[in-house]
VOGU-3710 file (C-alpha; in Angstrom, 3 decimals, decimal comma):
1> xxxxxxxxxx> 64,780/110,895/48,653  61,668/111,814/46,833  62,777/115,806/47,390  66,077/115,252/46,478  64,917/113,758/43,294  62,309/116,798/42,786  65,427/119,308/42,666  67,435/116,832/40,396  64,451/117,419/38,007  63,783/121,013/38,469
11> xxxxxxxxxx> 67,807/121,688/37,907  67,559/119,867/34,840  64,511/121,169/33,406  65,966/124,652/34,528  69,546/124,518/33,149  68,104/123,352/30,045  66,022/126,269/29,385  68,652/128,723/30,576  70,782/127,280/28,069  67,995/127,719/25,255
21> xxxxxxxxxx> 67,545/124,064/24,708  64,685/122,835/21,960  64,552/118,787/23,677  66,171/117,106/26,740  67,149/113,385/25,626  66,902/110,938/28,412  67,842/107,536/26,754  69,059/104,409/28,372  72,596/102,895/27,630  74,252/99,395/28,558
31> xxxxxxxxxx> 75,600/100,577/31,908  73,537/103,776/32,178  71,185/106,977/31,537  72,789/109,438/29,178  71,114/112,912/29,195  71,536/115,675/26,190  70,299/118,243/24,999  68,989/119,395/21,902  68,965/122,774/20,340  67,998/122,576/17,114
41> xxxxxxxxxx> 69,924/120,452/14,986  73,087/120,589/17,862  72,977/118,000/19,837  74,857/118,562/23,270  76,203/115,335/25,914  75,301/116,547/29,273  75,949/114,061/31,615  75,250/110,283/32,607  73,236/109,027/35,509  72,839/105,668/37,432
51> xxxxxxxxxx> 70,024/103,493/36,348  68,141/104,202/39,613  68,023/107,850/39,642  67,416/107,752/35,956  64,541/105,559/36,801  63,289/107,994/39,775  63,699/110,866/37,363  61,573/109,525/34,358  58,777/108,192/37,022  58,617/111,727/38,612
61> xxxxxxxxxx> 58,497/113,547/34,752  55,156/110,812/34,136  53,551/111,778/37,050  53,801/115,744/36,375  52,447/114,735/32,855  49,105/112,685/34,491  51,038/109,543/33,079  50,396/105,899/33,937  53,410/105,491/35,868  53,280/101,638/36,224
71> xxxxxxxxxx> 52,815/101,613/32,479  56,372/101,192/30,515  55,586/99,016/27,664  53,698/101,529/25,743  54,822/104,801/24,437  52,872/107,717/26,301  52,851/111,652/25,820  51,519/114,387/27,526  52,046/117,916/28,737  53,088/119,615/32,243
81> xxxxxxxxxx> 54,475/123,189/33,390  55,995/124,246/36,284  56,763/127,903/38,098  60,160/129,231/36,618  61,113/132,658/38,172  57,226/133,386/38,868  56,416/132,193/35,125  54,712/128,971/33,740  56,894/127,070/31,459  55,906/124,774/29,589
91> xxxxxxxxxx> 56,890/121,101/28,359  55,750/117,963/26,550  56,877/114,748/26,996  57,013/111,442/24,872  58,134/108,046/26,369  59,014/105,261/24,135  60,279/101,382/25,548  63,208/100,431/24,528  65,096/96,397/23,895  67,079/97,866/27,017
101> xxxxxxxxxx> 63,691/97,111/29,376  64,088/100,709/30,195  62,385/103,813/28,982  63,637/106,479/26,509  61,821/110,013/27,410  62,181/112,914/25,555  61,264/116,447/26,776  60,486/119,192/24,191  61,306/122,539/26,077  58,386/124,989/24,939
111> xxxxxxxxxx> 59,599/128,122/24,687  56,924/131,397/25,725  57,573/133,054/22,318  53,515/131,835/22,259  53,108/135,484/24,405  54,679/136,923/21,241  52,260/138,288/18,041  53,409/136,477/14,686  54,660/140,129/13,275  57,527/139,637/16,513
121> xxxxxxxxxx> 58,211/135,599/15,454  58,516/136,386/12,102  61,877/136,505/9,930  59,232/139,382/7,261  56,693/141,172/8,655  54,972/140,765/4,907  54,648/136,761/5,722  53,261/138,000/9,535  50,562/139,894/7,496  49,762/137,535/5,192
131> xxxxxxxxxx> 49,056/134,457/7,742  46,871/136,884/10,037  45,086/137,868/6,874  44,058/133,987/6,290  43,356/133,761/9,992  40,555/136,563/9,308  38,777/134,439/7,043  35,687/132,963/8,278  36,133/129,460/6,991  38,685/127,274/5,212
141> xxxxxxxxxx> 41,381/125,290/6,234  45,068/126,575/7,244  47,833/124,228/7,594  51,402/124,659/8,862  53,919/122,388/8,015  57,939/121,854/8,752  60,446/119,411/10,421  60,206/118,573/13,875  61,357/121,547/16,358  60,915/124,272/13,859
151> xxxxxxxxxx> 58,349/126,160/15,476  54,842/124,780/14,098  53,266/124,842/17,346  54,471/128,474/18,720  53,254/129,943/15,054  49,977/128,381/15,707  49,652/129,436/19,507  50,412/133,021/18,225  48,015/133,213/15,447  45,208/131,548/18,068
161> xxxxxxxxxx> 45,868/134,543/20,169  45,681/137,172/17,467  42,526/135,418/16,614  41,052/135,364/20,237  42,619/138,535/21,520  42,843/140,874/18,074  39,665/139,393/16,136  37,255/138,456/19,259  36,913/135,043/17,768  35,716/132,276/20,130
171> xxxxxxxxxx> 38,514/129,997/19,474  37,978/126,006/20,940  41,689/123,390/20,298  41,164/119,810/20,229  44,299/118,717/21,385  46,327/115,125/21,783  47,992/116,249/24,163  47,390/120,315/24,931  50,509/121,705/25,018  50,532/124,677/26,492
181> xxxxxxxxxx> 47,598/126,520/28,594  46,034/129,157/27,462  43,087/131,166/29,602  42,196/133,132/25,904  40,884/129,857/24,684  38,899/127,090/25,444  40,909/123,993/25,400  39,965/119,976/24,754  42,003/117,331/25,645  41,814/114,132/23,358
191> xxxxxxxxxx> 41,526/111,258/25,628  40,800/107,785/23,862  40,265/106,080/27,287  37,183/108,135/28,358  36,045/108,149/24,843  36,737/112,109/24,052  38,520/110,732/20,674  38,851/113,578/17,777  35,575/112,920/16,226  33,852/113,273/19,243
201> xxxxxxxxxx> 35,329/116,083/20,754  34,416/117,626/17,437  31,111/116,635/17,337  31,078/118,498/21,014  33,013/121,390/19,483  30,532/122,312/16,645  27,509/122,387/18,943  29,538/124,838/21,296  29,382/127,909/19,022  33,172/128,300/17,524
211> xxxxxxxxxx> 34,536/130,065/15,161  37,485/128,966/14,819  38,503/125,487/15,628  42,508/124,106/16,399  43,135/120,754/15,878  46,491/119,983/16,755  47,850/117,920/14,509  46,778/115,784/11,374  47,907/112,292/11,582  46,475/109,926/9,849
221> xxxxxxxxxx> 43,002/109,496/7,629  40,554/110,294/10,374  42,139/113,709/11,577  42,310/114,620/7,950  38,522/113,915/7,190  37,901/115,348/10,636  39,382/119,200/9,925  38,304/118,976/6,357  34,733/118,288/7,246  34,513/121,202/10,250
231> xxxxxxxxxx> 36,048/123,561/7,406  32,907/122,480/5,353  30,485/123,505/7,981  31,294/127,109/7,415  34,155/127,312/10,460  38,058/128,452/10,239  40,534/125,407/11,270  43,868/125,668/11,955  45,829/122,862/12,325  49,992/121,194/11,832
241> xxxxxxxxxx> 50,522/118,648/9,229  54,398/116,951/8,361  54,897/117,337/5,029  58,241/118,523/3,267  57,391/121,564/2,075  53,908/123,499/1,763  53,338/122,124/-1,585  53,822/118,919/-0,457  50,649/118,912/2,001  48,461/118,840/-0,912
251> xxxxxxxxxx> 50,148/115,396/-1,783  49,872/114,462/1,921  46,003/115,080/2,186  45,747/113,414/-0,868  47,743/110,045/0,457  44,967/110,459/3,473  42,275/110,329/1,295  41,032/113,668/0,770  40,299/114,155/-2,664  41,455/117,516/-4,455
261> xxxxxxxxxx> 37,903/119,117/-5,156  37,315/118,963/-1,083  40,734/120,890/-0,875  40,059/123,104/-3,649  36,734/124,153/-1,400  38,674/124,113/2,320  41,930/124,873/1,799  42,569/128,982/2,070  46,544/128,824/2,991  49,471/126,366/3,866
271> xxxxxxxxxx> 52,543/127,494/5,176  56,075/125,717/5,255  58,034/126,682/8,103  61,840/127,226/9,000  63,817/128,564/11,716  66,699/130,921/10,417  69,347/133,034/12,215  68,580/136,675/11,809  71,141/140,001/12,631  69,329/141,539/15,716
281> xxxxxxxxxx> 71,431/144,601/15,558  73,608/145,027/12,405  76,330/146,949/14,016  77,010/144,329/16,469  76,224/141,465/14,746  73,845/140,455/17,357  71,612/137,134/16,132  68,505/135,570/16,645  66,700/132,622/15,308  63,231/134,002/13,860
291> xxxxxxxxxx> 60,506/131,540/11,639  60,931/131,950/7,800  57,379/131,129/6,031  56,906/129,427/2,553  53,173/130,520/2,340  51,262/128,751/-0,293  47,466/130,742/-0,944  45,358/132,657/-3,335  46,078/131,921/-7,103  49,606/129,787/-6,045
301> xxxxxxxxxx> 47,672/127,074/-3,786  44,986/126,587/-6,563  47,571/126,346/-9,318  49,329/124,219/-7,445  46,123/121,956/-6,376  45,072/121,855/-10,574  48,977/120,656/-10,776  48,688/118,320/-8,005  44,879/116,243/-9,155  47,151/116,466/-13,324
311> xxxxxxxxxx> 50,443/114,856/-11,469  52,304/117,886/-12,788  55,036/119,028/-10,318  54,828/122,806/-8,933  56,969/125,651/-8,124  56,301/128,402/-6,029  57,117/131,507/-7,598  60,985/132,512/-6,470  60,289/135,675/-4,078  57,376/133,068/-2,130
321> xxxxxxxxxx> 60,457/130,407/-1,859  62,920/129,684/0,973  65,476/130,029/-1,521  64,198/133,509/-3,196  63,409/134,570/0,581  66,753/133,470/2,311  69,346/135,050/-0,714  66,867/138,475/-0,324  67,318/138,721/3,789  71,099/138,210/2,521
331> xxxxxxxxxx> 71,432/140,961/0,504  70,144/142,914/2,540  71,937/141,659/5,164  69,256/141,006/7,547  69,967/136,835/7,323  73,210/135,047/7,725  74,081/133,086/4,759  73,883/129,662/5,956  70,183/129,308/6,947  70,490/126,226/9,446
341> x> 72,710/128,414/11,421
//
């Protein structure tokens, strides 16, 4: 039984990156599981499975992960990768109860774009340029910021390696949980249990000689004191933040209770993020989705940080916008019109 369920998984796990997918949706119904997939903002029914093999499945998904497996009152998340046609792939998985007694588990399919340089993600090499200029700062603070599945974490992994493999950087993450292994970096795993929380592993971090520090995402208060106060001790960090657009993590920081003089001394570059179908081959119309970058630095982040401590609003100047950006890459016909695809 326990094989037959291994191949159910594998099947699923492969099919759904075969067919491109961003998330796998496992979610329990009255009378059953329903899987779908997710790519993007297209949501795809795949099939339905009995409670029991649903149950089997999500079990054997916690265990890759180094889940509690008894535990299904509490959400959990963590990482795992398996062997795909001799190559790691990875995923990350979040588990959430439901009023069903059952648990909802959702798989976000990591795609190995993170091999790729940002100049090969990117929709403009110009914005490429620009970030891996930031990322050869020596201290400061970078944030990147966008909806859920746009591509935050790939755009980080990418600039890490540039950073690592281009700039001979010792690079360390702090990470809750590390998404996908890399050997050009040293990797920490946040793990509240064994008392490795953020501001301990950072504490560890600073006396290991980095110079550039990743902390993977900035959730609350603590995380945000946490990066700003390792991009006061004269290191680069890079870290995620969800905000609606890149001048909207000033206001964000500021709700977390960093006041605007500390960013006006960390902060070096924010970047919004989108992911936008792009012509591959004009001739034949070929497309492929590529990140689009809203990149707030230099003169534009401190305007917009004097605008932000007056409560004036700010606007990025119209060739740094999505808009000014998107109608450009469609006259030139490099873009499709409709940038959700």
């Amino acid at each position: 039984m326990q094989e037959i369920i291994e191949r159910r998984c594998f099947d699923l796990l492969q099919s759904a990156v075969k067919a491109k997918t961003t998330d796998i949706h496992i979610r329990p119904e009255p009378q059953h599981y329903s899987i779908t997939y997710r790519n993007y903002q297209h949501f795809e029914p795949v099939c339905k499975i009995p409670f029991d093999l649903g149950d089997r499945m999500i079990a054997y998904f916690k265990y890759l992960s180094l889940l509690d497996m008894s535990e299904k009152r509490k959400p959990q998340t963590g990482s795992f990768h398996i062997h795909m046609n001799e190559h790691p792939q990875h995923f990350r998985i979040s588990t959430l109860p439901s009023v069903l007694t059952r648990e909802s588990i959702v798989i976000r399919v990591i795609p190995d774009s993170t091999a790729l340089f940002l100049d090969e993600l990117a929709a403009f090499r110009d914005s490429a340029r620009l970030l891996e200029k930031l990322a050869g700062e020596r201290q400061g603070l970078i944030l990147l910021t966008g909806p859920t599945g746009c591509g935050k974490s790939t755009t980080l992994y990418s600039l890490l390696r540039h950073c690592s493999e281009r700039l001979n950087r010792n690079v360390i993450t702090l990470e809750d949980p590390v998404e996908r292994q890399n050997a050009a970096f040293l990797q920490i795993q946040v793990n509240e249990k064994s008392g490795m929380t953020y501001a301990a592993g950072l504490k560890a971090i600073l006396r290991h000689d980095p110079d550039i520090i990743m902390i993977g995402e900035i959730r609350d208060a603590d995380t945000a004191a946490i990066a700003i106060r390792a991009a006061l001790t004269g290191h680069l960090v890079l870290s995620t933040i969800h905000a609606r657009h890149s001048v909207g993590c000033l206001h964000r920081l500021h709700d977390l209770g960093i006041p605007y003089e500390d960013m006006l001394q960390t902060v070096i570059g924010i970047a919004a993020q989108q992911i936008v179908p792009m012509y591959e081959d004009l001739e034949q119309q070929e497309t492929k989705h590529k990140a689009l970058y809203e990149i707030l630095s230099g003169d534009s982040l401190s305007n917009a940080i004097e605008s932000a401590k007056k409560q004036q609003d700010y606007q990025l100047p119209e060739h740094l916008s999505f808009g000014g950006q998107i109608r450009e890459g469609v006259r030139i016909g490099a873009l499709h019109s409709n940038p959700n695809g």
